[in-house]
C-alpha positions in Angstrom: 71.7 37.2 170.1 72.1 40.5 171.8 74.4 43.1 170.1 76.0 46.7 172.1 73.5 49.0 170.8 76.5 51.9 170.9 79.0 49.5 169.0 76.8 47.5 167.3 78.7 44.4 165.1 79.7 45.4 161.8 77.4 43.3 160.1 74.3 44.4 162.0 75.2 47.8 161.2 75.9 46.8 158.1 72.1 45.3 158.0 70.7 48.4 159.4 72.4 50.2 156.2 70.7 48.0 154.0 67.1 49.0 152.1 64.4 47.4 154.4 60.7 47.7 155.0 61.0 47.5 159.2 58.0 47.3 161.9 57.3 49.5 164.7 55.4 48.0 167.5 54.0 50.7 169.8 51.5 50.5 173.1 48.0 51.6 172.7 46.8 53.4 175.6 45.2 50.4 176.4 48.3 48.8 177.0 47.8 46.2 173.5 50.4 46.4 170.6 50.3 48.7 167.3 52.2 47.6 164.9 53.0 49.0 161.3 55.2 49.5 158.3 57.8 51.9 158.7 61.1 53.3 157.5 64.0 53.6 160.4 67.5 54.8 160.5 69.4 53.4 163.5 72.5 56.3 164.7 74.5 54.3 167.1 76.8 57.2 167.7 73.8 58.8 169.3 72.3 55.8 170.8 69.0 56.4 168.7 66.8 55.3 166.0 64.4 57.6 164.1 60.7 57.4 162.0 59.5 59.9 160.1 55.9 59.7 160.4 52.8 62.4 159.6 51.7 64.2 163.3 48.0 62.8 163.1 49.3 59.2 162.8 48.4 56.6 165.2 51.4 55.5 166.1 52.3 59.5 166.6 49.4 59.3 169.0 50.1 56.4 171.2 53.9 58.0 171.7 52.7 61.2 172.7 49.6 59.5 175.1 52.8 57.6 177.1 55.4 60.7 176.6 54.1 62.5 179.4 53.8 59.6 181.7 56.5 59.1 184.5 58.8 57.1 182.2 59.1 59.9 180.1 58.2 58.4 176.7 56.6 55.0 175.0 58.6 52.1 174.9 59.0 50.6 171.5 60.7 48.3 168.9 61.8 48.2 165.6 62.5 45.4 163.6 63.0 44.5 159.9 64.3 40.7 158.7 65.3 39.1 155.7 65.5 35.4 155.6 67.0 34.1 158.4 68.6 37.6 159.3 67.1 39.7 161.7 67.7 42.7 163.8 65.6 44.9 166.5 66.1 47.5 168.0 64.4 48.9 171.5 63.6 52.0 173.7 61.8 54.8 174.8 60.2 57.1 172.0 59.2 60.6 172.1 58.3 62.8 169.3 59.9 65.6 168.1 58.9 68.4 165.7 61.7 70.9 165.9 62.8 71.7 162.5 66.0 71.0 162.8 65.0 67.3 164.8 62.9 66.2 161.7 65.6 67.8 158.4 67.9 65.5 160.3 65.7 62.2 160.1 64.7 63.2 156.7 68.4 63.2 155.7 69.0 60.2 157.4 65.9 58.2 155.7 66.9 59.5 152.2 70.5 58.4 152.5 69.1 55.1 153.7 66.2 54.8 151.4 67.3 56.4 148.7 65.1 58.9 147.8 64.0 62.2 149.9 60.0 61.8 151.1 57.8 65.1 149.7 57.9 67.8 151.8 55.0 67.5 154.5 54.3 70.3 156.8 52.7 68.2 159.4 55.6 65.8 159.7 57.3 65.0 163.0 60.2 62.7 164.0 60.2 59.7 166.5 63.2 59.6 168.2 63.9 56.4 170.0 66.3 56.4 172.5 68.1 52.7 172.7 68.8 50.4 175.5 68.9 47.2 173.7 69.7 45.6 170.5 69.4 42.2 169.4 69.4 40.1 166.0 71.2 37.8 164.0 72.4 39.8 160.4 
C-alpha cells in the first residue's frame, strides 16, 4: 500500500514513532545491495528520514561513492516490520556532518529511541530525502 510520504496516515506515523530495529539497504559501488541494522527517524514535515551512523562505516561509504554522481546522492530504503505491519520508506541519501545537521538527528533518535547515543566525534548523519512511502501499519 503506498502512503503520502509528506502526510503520511496516522497510523504509519504512528508506527514510525514506535521503538524499532529498522534496515537500511544501500548500493555497493558495484551496483549489489548493503543491507544492515539501523536506527531511523522519519520527519515528514521535511520530507526526510535520518541515520546516525560512525563516518568510516560502510554504508557511510557507499553514500558518499554515489553522492557525487549525477543524481546527486545514493538511493536507498528503510524499512522496519512487526508482524504483519510493515513500513518503508525511500530516497536519495547524502551525508551530512554539519554540527548542527547531526545534534538534530541525535535529538531525533533519542526521542525516538529513548536514550541519547555517546558522544562520537566521528559521527555523521544520513539524510534521506523521500519520494516514496509504502507499508501496511
Amino acid at each position: 500500500m503506498s502512503h503520502d510520504v509528506l502526510n503520511p496516515t496516522p497510523e504509519y506515523l504512528a508506527f514510525w514513532q514506535e521503538r524499532h530495529v529498522c534496515t537500511l539497504t544501500t548500493p555497493r559501488p558495484d551496483g549489489t545491495p548493503h543491507v544492515v541494522p539501523v536506527g531511523v527517524t522519519y520527519d515528514p514535515q521535511a520530507g526526510l528520514a535520518r541515520v546516525i551512523s560512525n563516518k568510516h562505516s560502510k554504508k557511510v561509504r557507499n553514500i558518499l561513492a554515489a553522492q557525487g554522481g549525477p543524481q546527486g546522492g545514493a538511493r536507498v530504503a528503510v524499512c522496519q516490520m512487526e508482524g504483519r505491519r510493515w513500513a518503508t520508506l525511500e530516497g536519495r541519501a547524502v551525508i551530512r556532518t554539519d554540527e548542527a545537521s547531526v545534534a538534530e538527528a541525535v535529538r531525533r533518535y533519542a526521542e525516538r529511541y529513548g536514550r541519547t547515543p555517546s558522544p562520537n566525534p566521528d559521527r555523521v548523519v544520513m539524510e534521506i530525502a523521500l519520494d516514496r512511502a509504502m507499508g501496511r501499519a
